[in-house]
C-alpha positions in Angstrom: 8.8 25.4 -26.8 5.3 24.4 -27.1 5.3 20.4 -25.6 2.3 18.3 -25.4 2.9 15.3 -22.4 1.0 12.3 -22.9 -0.2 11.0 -19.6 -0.4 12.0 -16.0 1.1 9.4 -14.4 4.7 9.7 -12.2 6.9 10.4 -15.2 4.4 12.4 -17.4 3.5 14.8 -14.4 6.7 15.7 -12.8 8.5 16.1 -16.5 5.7 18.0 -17.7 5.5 20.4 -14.4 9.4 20.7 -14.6 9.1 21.6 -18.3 7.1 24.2 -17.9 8.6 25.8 -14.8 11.7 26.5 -17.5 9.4 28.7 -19.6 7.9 26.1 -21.9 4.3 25.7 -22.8 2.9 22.6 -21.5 0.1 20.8 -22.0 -0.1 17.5 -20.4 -2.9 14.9 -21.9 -4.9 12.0 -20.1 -8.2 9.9 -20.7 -9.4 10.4 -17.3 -11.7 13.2 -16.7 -11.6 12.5 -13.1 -8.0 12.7 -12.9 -7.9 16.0 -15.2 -10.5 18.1 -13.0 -8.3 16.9 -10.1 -5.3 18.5 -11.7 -6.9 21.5 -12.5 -8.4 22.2 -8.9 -4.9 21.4 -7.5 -5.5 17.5 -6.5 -2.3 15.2 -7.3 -2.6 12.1 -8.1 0.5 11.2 -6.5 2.7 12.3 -3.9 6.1 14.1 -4.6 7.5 16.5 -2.2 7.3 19.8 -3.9 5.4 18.9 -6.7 2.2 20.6 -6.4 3.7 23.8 -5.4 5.0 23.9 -9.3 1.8 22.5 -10.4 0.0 25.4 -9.2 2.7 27.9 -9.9 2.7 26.7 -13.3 -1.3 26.3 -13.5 -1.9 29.5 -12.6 0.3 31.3 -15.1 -0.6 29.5 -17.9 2.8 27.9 -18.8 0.8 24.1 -17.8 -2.7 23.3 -18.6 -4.6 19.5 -18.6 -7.0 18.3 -21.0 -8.6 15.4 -22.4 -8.3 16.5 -26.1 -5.7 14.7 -27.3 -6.0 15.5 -30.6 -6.3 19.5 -29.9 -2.8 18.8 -27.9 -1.2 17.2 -30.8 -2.1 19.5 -33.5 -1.2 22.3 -31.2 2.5 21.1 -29.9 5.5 20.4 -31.9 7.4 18.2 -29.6 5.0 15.3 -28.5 6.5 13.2 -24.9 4.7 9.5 -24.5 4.8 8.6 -21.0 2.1 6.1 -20.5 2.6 3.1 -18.3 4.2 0.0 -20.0 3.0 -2.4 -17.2 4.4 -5.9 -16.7 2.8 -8.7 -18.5 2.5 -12.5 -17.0 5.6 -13.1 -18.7 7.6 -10.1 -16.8 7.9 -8.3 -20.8 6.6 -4.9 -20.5 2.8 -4.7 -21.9 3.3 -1.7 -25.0 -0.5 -2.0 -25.3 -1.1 1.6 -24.0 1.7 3.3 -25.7 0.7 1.8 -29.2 -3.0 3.2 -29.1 -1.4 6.5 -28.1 0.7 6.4 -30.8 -2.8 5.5 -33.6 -4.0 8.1 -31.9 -1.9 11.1 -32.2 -0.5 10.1 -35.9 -3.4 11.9 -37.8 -3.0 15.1 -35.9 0.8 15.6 -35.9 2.2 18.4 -37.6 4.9 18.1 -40.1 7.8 19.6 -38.1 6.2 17.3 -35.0 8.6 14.9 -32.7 7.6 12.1 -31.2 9.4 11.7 -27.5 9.1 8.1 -25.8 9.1 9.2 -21.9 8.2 5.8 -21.2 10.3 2.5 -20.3 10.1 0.8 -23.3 11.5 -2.7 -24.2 14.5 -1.9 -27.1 12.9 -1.7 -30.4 10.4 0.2 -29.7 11.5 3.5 -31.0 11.9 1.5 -34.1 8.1 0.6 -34.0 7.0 3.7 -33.6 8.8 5.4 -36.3 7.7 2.5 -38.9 3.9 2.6 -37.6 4.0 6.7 -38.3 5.4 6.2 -41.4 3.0 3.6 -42.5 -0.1 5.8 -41.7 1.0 9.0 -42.4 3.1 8.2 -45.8 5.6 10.3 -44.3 8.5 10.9 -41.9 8.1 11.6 -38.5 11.3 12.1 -36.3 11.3 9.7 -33.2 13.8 9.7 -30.0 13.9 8.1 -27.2 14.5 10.6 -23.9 14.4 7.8 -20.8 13.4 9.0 -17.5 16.3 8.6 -14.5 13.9 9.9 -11.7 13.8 8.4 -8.0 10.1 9.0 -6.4 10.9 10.9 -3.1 13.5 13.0 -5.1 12.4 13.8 -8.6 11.8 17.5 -8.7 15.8 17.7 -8.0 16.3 14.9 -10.4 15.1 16.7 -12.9 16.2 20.0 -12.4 19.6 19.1 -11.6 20.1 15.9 -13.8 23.6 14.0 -13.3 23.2 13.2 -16.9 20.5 13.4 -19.8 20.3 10.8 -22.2 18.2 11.0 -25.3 18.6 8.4 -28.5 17.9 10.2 -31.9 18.3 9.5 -35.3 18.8 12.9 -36.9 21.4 15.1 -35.5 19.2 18.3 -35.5 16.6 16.4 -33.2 19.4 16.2 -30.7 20.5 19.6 -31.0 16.4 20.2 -30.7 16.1 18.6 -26.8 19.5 19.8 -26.3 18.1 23.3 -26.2 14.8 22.2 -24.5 17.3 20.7 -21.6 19.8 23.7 -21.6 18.1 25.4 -18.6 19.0 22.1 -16.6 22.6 21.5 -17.7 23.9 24.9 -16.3 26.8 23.0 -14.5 27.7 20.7 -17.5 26.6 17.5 -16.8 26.3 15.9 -20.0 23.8 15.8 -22.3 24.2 12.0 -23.9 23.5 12.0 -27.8 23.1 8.1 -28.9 21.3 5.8 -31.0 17.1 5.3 -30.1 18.4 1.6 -29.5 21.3 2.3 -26.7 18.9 4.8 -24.8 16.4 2.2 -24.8 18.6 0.0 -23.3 20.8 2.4 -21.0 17.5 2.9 -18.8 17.6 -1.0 -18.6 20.5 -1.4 -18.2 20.9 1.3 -14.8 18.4 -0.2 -12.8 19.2 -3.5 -13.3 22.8 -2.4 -11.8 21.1 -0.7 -8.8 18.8 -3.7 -8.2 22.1 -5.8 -8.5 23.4 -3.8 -5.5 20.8 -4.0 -3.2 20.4 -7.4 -3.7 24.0 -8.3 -3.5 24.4 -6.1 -0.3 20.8 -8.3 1.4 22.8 -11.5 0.4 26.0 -10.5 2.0 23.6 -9.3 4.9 22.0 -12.8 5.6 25.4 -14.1 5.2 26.5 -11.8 8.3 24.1 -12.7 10.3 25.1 -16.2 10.0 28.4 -15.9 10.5 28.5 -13.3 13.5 29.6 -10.3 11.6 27.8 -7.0 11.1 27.0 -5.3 7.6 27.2 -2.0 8.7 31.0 -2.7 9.4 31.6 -4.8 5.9 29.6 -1.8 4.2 31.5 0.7 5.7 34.5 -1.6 5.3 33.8 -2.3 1.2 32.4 1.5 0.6 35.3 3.1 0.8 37.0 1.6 -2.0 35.8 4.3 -4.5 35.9 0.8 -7.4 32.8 -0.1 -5.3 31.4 3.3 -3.0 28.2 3.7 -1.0 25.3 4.4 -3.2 22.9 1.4 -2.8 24.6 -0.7 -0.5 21.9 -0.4 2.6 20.8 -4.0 3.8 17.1 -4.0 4.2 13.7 -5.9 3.6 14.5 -6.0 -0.7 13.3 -3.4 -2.9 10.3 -2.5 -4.5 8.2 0.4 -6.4 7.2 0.6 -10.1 11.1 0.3 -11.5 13.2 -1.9 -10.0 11.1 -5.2 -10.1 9.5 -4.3 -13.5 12.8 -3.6 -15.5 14.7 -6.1 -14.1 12.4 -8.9 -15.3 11.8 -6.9 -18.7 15.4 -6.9 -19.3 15.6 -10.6 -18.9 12.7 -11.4 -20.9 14.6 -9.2 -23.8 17.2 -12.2 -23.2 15.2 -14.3 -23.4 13.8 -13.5 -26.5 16.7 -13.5 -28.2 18.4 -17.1 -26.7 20.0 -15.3 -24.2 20.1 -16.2 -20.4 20.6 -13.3 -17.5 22.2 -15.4 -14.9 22.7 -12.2 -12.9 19.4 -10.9 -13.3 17.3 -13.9 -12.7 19.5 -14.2 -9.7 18.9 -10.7 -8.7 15.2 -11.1 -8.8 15.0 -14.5 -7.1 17.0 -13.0 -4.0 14.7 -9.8 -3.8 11.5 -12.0 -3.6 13.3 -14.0 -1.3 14.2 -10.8 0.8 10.8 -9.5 1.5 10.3 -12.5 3.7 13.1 -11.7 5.8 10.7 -10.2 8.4 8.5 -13.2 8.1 11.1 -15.3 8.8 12.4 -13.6 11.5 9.1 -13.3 12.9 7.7 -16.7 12.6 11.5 -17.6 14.5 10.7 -15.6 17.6 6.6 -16.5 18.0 6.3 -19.4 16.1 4.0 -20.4 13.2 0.1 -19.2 14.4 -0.2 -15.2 15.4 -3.6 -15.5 16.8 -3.8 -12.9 19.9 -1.0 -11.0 18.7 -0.8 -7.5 18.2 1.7 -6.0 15.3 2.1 -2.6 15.0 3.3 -2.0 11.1 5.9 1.3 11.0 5.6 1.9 6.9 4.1 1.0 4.1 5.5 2.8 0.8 8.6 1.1 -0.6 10.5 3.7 0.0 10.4 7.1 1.8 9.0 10.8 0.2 6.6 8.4 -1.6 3.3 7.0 -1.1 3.9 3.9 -3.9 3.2 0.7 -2.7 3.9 -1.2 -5.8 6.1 -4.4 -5.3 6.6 -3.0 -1.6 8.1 -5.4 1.0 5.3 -4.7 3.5 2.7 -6.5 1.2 4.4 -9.4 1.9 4.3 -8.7 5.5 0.8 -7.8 6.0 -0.4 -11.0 4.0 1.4 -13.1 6.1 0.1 -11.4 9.7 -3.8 -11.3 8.2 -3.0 -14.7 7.2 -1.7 -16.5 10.6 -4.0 -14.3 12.9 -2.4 -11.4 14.0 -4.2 -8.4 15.0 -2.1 -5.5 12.8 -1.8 -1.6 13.5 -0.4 0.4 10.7 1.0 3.8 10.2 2.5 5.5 7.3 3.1 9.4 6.3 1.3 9.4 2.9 0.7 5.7 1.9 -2.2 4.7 4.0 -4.9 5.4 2.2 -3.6 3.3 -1.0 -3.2 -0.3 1.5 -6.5 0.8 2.6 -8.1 0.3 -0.7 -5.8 -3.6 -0.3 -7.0 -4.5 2.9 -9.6 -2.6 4.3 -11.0 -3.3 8.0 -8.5 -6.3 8.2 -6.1 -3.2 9.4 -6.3 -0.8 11.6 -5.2 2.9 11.0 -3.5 4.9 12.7 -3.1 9.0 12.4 0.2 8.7 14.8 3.2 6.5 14.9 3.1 6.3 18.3 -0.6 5.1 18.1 0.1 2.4 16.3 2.2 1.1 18.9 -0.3 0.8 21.8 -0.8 -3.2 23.4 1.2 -4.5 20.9 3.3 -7.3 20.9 6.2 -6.3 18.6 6.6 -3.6 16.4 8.0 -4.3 12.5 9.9 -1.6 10.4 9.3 -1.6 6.7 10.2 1.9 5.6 12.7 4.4 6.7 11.1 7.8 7.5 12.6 9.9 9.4 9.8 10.2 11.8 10.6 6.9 12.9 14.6 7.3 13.3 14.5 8.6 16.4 11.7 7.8 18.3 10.7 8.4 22.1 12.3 4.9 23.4 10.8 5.3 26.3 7.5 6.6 25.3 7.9 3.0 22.9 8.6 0.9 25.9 5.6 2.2 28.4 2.9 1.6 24.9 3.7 -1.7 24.1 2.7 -5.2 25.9 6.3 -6.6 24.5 9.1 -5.0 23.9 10.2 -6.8 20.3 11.3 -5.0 17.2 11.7 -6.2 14.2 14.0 -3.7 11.8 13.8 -4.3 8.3 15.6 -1.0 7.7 18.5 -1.4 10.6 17.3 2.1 12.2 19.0 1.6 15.3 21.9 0.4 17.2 21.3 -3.1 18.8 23.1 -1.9 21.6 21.2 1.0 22.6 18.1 -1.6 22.4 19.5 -3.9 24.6 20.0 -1.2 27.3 16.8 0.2 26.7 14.9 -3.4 27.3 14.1 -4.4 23.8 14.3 -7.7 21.6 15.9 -6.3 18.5 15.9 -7.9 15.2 17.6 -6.0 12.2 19.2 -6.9 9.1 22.8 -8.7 8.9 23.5 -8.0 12.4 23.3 -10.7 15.1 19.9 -10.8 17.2 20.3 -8.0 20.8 18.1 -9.8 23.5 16.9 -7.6 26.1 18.1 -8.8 29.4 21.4 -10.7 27.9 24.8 -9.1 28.0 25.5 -9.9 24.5 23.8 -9.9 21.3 23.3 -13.4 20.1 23.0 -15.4 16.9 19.8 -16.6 15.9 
């Protein structure tokens, strides 16, 4: 199928890549000239393990191209994907600004068999907009759907090729029978392709992270509730997880959650409430105890040295929100580097891939560092933000003869307070009590 994929960004560039890697002829749209050239000499934008492997495979044998001319893509495509950003406003509603000028933009050069795809989060209704606005200027009608994206940064080329579900919202049945076919390659082991109204796949997006987000902020409350009460998360997780009613998936204490999902669509989903007289409890609550979890290291922090840092040295173990991704959006370190700059602290950082992007955030108030182990030279404590594996199983010893004081502060509970105890460190983690170096017992705090 001939597919033109407006914008470059996360979603636009892996499902575009992915298309075409299935056969189809892609041709995948953006204003930036800077970023095209990039694409077409091989330079990503963003980092996704594996991704620019198919972006050159594909690039080179003509089943993906990148241009500027959007309207040369339109005319030229039948099925047209919209996956520009839809960026929080003040208000925590997502900004549709983008995606309506697209959408001006491509209706005078859409064919008649054309269909509009919205890649894009979108706030329910949207579909609906769309199909009235190309209906209005074309005096015809143009078949919408709604095909919302379910891929996690780190992991998407998988996601996408083996998808535990696809979910597209459609209004005509042939449409549906239309990306049935485009999918088909990808549902080779029967997960199910989901056939609903424009409205519920709108929504179903929503509606999944807001669940996840639930998760992982009900397993960080039940954390801080652990650590208060002498128990240990890792043995209620383990102790709850089992129950298949409730399983594993999200339920890792840490330092909140971040990147360009989670945060956004949680508060876009509760301004949709809002809108309509409706109060998300849940969701407000979800969001309050995420921004309150990012400061878990702060507090934990200020605890053990007190309020100024001045002649302190941090060394910062990661800065993307998550691992396989160098997206810094919403992540918890932010809120950890503001508060050292702030209070004095003299702050090493290290991270695979995201350096460069807190870089352009901070400049010379960090300093940069190539190695891990670097990072970790004369300084006073070391924090944990992000759990690569490069730092699950580091030289302990090498850790210990490198730093001026041996304190750790895990926001990702990497390792075993016991282990950090007999190795001669001060270990703070997440809903576990504090291990003091030099005390037989961990201890509350």
């Amino acid at each position: 199928m001939r597919i033109a994929m407006i914008g470059t960004g996360y979603v636009g560039l892996v499902t575009g890549t992915c298309f075409a890697e299935s056969g189809n002829d892609v041709v995948c749209v953006d204003i930036d000239q800077a970023k095209i050239d990039g694409l077409r000499n091989g330079q990503l934008p963003i980092f996704e393990p594996g991704l620019r492997e198919l972006v050159l495979r594909n690039f080179e044998n003509g089943q993906l191209s990148f241009t500027t001319d959007l309207a040369d893509a339109v005319a030229n495509h039948r099925i047209i994907y919209l996956a520009v950003g839809t960026p929080p406003a003040e208000d925590g509603s997502a900004d549709l600004t983008a995606l309506q000028a697209v959408v001006d933009q491509i209706a005078p050069h859409l064919t008649k068999d054309a269909v509009v795809v919205t890649k894009s989060t979108v706030p329910v209704g949207t579909n609906q907009w769309i199909f009235e606005r190309l209906q209005t200027r074309l005096g015809r009608r143009v078949d919408v759907a709604s095909n919302p994206e379910f891929l996690k940064e780190g992991a998407a080329i998988d996601d996408f090729m083996k998808p535990d579900r696809v979910v597209v919202g459609v209004r005509d049945e042939a449409v549906g029978e239309l990306l049935e076919e485009l999918y088909r390659p990808f549902l080779r082991t029967d997960n199910p392709f989901l056939v609903m109204s424009p409205e519920s796949a709108e929504l179903t997006k929503y509606v999944a992270n807001a669940l996840l987000s639930t998760k992982i902020s009900f397993i960080n409350e039940m954390a801080n509730l652990c650590e208060r009460m002498g128990g240990d998360i890792n043995d209620v997780r383990r102790g709850i997880g089992h129950d298949q009613r409730i399983g594993f998936a999200f339920l890792f204490p840490g330092a909140g959650y971040g990147g360009s999902c989670f945060p956004k669509d949680v508060r876009a989903l509760s301004s949709m409430a809002r809108k309509l007289g409706l109060q998300t409890r849940i969701l407000d609550a979800v969001d309050d105890v995420n921004t309150l979890q990012k400061r878990v290291l702060v507090d934990k922090i200020r605890s053990h040295f007190g309020e100024s840092l001045a002649g302190k040295r941090f060394a910062v173990w990661g800065l993307a929100f998550k691992p396989r991704t160098d997206d810094i959006r919403e992540a918890p370190s932010l809120t950890l580097l503001d508060y050292l700059v702030e209070n004095g602290a003299t702050i090493q950082v290290h991270d695979p891939e995201a350096t460069e992007h807190v870089r352009a955030l901070y400049g010379s108030r960090l300093i940069y560092c190539e190695a891990a182990m670097d990072a970790l030279n004369g300084a006073d404590a070391l924090a944990i933000n992000t759990e690569w594996k490069v730092y699950q199983n580091p030289d302990f010893e090498e850790m210990r003869t490198r730093m001026n004081d041996r304190v750790v502060f895990d926001g990702r509970n990497l390792y075993e307070p016991e282990r950090m105890v007999r190795d001669g460190f001060t270990y703070y983690s997440i809903g576990r009590v504090t291990a003091v170096a030099g005390e037989p017992e961990t201890v509350r705090r």
